[in-house]
N, C-alpha and C positions, 0 to 999 in steps of 0.2 A: 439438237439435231444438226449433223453434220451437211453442207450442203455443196455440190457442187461447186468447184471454185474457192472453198474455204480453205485456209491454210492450217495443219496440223500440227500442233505445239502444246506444248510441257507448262506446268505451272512455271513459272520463274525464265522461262527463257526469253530473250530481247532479241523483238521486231521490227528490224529497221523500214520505215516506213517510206515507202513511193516518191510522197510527196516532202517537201523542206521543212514544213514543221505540219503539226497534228491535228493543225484545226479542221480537218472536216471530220475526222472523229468526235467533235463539239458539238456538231453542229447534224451532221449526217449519222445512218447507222452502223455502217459500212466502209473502210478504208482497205488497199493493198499493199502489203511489204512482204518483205524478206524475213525470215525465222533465221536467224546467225549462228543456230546450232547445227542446223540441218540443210540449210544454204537453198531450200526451198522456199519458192514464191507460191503468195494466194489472200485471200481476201477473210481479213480479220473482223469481227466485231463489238461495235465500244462496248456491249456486256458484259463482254469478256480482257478486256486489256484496262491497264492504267498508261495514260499518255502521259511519257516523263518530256518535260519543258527542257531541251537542253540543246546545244549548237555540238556539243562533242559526246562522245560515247561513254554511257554511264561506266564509271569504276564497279571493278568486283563486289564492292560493301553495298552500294547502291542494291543493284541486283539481288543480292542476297537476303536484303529485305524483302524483297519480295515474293522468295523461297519459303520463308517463314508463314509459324505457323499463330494463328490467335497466341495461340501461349508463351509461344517462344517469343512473341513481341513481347506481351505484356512485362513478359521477366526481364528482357532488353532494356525497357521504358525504365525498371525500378534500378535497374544498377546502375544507367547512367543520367539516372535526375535523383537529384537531392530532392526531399521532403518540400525546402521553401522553393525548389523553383518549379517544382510541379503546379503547388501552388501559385503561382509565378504567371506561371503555361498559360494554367485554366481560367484565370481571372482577365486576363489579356488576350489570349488566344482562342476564346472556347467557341468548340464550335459546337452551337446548340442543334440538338434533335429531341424526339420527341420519345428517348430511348429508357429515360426514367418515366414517363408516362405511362407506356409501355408495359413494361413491369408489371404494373400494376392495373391496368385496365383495355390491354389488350387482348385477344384469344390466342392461343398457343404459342407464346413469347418467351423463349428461353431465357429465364430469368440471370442463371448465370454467368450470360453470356457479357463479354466487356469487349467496347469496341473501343476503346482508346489508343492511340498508336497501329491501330489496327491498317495493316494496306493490302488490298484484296486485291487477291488478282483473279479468278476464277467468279467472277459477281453473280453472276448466272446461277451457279451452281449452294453460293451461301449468303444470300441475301436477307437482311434483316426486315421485319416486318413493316416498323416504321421507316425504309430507306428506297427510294427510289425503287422503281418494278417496271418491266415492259409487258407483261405478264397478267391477264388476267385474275381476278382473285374470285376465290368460290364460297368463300364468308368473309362475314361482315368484318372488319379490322376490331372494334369495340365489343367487348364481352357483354354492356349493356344492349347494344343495336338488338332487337329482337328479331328469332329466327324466324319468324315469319315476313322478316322485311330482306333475308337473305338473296333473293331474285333481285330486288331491288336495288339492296346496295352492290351487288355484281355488275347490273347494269349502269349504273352511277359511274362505279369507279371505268369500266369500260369506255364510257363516256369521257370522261377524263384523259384516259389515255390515248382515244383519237384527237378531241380538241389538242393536246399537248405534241402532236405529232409522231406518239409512240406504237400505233394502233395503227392499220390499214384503216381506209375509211373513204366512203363510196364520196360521189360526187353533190354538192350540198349548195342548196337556193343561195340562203345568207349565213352567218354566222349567228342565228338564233335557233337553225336548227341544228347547232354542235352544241350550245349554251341549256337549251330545252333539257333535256335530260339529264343534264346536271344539276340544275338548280329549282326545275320544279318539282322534284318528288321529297326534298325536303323541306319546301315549302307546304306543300301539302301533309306531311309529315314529318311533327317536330322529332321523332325519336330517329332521323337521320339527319340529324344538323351537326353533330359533332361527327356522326358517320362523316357526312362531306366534309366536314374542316380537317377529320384526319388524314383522309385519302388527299385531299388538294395536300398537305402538307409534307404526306409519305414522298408525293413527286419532287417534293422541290428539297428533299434531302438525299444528300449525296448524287445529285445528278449532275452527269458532268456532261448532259449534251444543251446547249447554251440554247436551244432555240426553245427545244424543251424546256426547260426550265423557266423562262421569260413568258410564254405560255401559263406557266402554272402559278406565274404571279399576278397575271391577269383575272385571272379565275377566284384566286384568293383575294385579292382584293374587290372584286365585284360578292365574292359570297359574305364579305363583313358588311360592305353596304346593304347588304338583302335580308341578314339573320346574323344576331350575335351566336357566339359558342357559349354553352354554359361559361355559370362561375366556378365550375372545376378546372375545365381547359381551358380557360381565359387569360392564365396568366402565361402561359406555355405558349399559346399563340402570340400574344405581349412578347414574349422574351424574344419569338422568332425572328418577328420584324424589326426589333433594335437592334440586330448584329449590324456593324459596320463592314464595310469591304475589305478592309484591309485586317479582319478578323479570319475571312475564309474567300481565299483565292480563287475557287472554283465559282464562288457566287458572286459576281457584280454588281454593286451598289442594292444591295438587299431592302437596308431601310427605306432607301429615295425611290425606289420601285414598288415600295408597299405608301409610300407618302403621296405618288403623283397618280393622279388624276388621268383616267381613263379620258383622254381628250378626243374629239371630233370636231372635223369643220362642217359646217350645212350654210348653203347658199339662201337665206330668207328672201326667196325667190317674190318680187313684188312686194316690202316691206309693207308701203301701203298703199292704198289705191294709184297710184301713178306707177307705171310701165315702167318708169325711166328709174327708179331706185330700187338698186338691188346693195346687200352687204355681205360679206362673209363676216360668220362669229363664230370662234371655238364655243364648242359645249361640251362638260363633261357630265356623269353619269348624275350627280349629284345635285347639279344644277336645279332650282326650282324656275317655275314662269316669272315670277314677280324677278328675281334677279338678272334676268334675259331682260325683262322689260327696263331694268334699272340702267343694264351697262349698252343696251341701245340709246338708249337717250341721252347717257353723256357722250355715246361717241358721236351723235347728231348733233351734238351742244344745245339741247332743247332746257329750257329752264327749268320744266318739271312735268315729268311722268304720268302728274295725276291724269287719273279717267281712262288712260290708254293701256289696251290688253295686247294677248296674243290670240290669234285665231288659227287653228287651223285647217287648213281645206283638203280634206283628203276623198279621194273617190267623189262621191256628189255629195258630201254634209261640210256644213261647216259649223266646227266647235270652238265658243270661245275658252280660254285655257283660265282656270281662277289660279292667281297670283301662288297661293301655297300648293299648288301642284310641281310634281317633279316632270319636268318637260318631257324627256324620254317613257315616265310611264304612262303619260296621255297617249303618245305615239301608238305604242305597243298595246296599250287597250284596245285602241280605236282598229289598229294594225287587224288582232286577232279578231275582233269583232266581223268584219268582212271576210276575212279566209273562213272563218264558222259557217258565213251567208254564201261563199263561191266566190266572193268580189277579189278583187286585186286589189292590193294598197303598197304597192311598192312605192309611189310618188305622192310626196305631200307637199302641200306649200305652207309657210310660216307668216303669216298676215301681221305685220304690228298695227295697228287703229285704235281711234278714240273708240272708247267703249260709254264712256257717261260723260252727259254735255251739262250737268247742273251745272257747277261750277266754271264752266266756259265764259272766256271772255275776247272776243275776238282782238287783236294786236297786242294782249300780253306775252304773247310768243309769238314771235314772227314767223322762227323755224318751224313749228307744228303747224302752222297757219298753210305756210308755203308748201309744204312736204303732205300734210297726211289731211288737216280740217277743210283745206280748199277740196284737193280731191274726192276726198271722201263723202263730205257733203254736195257736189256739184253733181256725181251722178246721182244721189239718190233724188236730188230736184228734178235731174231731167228724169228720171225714170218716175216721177210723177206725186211724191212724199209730202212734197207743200200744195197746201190749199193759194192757187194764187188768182187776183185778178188780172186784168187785161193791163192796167195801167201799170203793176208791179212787174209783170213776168215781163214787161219792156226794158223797163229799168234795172231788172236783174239780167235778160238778154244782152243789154249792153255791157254790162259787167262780166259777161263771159266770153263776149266777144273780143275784148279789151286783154281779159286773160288769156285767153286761145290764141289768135290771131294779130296779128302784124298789121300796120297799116298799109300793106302794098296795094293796086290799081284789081288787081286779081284777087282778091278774098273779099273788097267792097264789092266787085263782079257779082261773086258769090255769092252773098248775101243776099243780095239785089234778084238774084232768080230765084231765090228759097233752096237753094243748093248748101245751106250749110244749117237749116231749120233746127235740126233733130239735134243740132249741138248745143241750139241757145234756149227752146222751149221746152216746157215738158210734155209730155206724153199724153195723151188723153186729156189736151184742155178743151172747155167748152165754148170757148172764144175762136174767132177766124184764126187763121196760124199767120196768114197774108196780113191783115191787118196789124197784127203784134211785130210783123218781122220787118213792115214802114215805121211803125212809133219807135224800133228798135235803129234803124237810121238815123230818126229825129235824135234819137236819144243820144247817141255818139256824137254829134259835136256841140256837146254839154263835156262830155270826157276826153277832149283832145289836150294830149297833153299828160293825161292821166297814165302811169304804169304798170305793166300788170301787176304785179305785186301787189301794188295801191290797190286796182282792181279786186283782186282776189279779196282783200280785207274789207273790200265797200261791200263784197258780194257775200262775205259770211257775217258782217255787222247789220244785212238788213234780216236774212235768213235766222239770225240768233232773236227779232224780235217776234218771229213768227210760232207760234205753240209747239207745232212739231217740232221743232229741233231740240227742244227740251224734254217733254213726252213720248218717249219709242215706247 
């Protein structure tokens, strides 16, 4: 369809383009030039044109390839390539598609059609099944896909072509509502898995618009982590992502984009019970808990891992994450679980903490001592966890006063009116709080001298001989 502003031209005729060179044809749908036969201006699209890569104006032969028809290439191709360097071409040069497949297990695929040498200019109008589409499809690519799943894989591939940029597409929360309708309906249904591998695959052949395409290898590589393709198309999909770049120009490092790693940074907002540490760490899709837990701890330089999990806090639950889980699919369970209920879960936080104290021994690590065991045990005493007497809970007061606070003229103040109680006792004891918060005076100048640090370790070496802290 002709539209307003389009420019009108001839198969084979060359349109000098607006701008210096052709990249927003790559990238965009729409570009303006000049038609050099007609000397009219108007607004072309990449559909429809091949963008020739050149600083000067293509020669006559150039062009004229273009003019050509399938056949007339083909018989071009034979007269001027010998036998061994066709051979030669294809073994070095080949650019893989999904066009012998095809053939044979696709629905209405013109068998003897040959694309090789092939350079289209009109794409719009003769596009191959398995090659790049802007275009909605109204059956399933695969002659097995059954026709009762036909709705479905239209909406699939539809889906496909807004995620990839080639589709209008309304206004979207996150990017799981572009993801959703591609990847869960063959999840739900195995007899569209090769459906989606072939469809993500059709995009990313012969597409020469770069963002598009980059898109579709996102997609491709998240549908191998979620479902293999059968053992029919498996090796087809193999062959795809071993092209090298410098095999097909149009496609940019193909393999190293099917090899890297869908990566994210997330802020482990409160690593562990203390305010004052925060980390950023890449995660990518594949990621399990136990390995998040593994390369936190070396970048803390902590001596070892054991007993400490991930937790995490979303809306009002907190779930600890078990080690062989994949981090992102915890999210996403817990995610959908609240949008099911009404809740919002757009913010989570990522908690790393001791989870099992058997094996605890307090100043075998200092770092976990100082960072996650001091704080994390220190509120659950003041919120009330140990059974304590009057004579301990002084002596543990002292130890947290030691931790907490300075020795300036103004925090002894402090103390001194019960203006800092609820830092050093716990909660509902049945002892004076006034009496404990004098013994806890007496008790500091026994600990002068002492640092917090020191502190901190005096304060989880009495607390480890206590039941609780081994019994949750």
């Amino acid at each position: 369809m002709v539209q307003e502003g389009d420019l009108a031209f001839t198969r084979g005729d060359l349109i000098i383009l607006d701008q210096v060179a052709g990249k927003a044809l790559l990238s965009e749908n729409e570009a303006h030039g000049r038609c050099e036969r007609t000397g009219f201006s108007g607004n072309v699209r990449s559909d429809n044109v091949w963008v020739v890569p050149t600083l000067l104006k293509p020669d006559e032969e150039l062009v004229k390839l273009f003019k050509m028809t399938d056949v007339e290439l083909e018989r071009l191709n034979r007269k001027t390539m010998s036998a061994a360097q066709m051979d030669q071409t294809e073994s070095s040069a080949k650019y893989y598609t999904l066009q012998e497949y095809a053939q044979d297990f696709f629905r209405n695929e013109n068998k003897g059609k040959s694309s090789r040498g092939v350079i289209a200019f009109d794409k719009s109008k003769s596009q191959a099944s398995w090659a790049k589409s802007t275009q909605p499809i109204t059956q399933p690519l695969l002659i097995k896909t059954p026709d009762y799943l036909t709705s479905d894989a239209g909406h699939m591939f539809l889906a496909i072509l807004k995620f990839c940029g080639d589709h209008p597409t309304g206004r979207t929360v996150n990017i799981t509502d572009q993801t959703d309708p591609i990847f869960n309906l063959p999840l739900k249904k195995k007899e569209l898995r090769d459906e989606c591998y072939c469809q993500i695959m059709k995009q990313l052949t012969r597409n020469p618009k770069k963002t598009s395409e980059a898109r579709a290898w996102k997609l491709f590589w998240l549908l191998c982590g979620l479902m293999p393709p059968s053992a029919q198309l498996y090796p087809h999909t193999k062959e795809l992502t071993e092209m090298e770049q410098d095999e097909c120009p149009l496609i940019p490092q193909r393999s190293r984009l099917f090899k890297m790693r869908r990566r994210r940074s997330t802020t482990l907002s409160t690593l562990g019970p203390s305010q004052e540490l925060k980390e950023v760490f890449p995660l990518d899709s594949s990621m399990r808990a136990g390995d998040l837990v593994s390369q936190i701890a070396k970048r803390l330089r902590m001596k070892s891992h054991e007993g400490f999990s991930l937790f995490i806090f979303i809306a009002d639950k907190m779930i600890a994450i078990k080690d062989d889980q994949f981090f992102f699919d915890v999210i996403r369970e817990l995610s959908d679980a609240l949008s099911r209920s009404g809740q919002s879960a757009a913010d989570y936080k990522v908690h790393f903490m001791r989870k099992l104290w058997i094996s605890f021994i307090p100043g075998k690590d200092s770092v976990s001592d100082k960072l996650f065991n001091f704080p994390q045990e220190s509120k659950k005493y003041l919120r009330g966890f140990y059974d304590v007497d009057q004579k301990k809970a002084a002596e543990i007061g002292a130890y947290l006063y030691t931790a907490f606070f300075d020795e300036s003229p103004l925090n002894r103040q402090a103390l001194k009116k019960g203006q800092i109680t609820t830092e050093l006792i716990p909660q509902n004891v049945k002892f004076s709080m006034d009496k404990v918060r004098k013994d806890i005076e007496k008790q500091l100048t026994n600990l002068a001298g002492v640092s917090p640090d020191d502190a901190k370790f005096k304060f989880l070496k009495v607390l480890s001989k206590i039941e609780n802290m081994i019994v949750r």
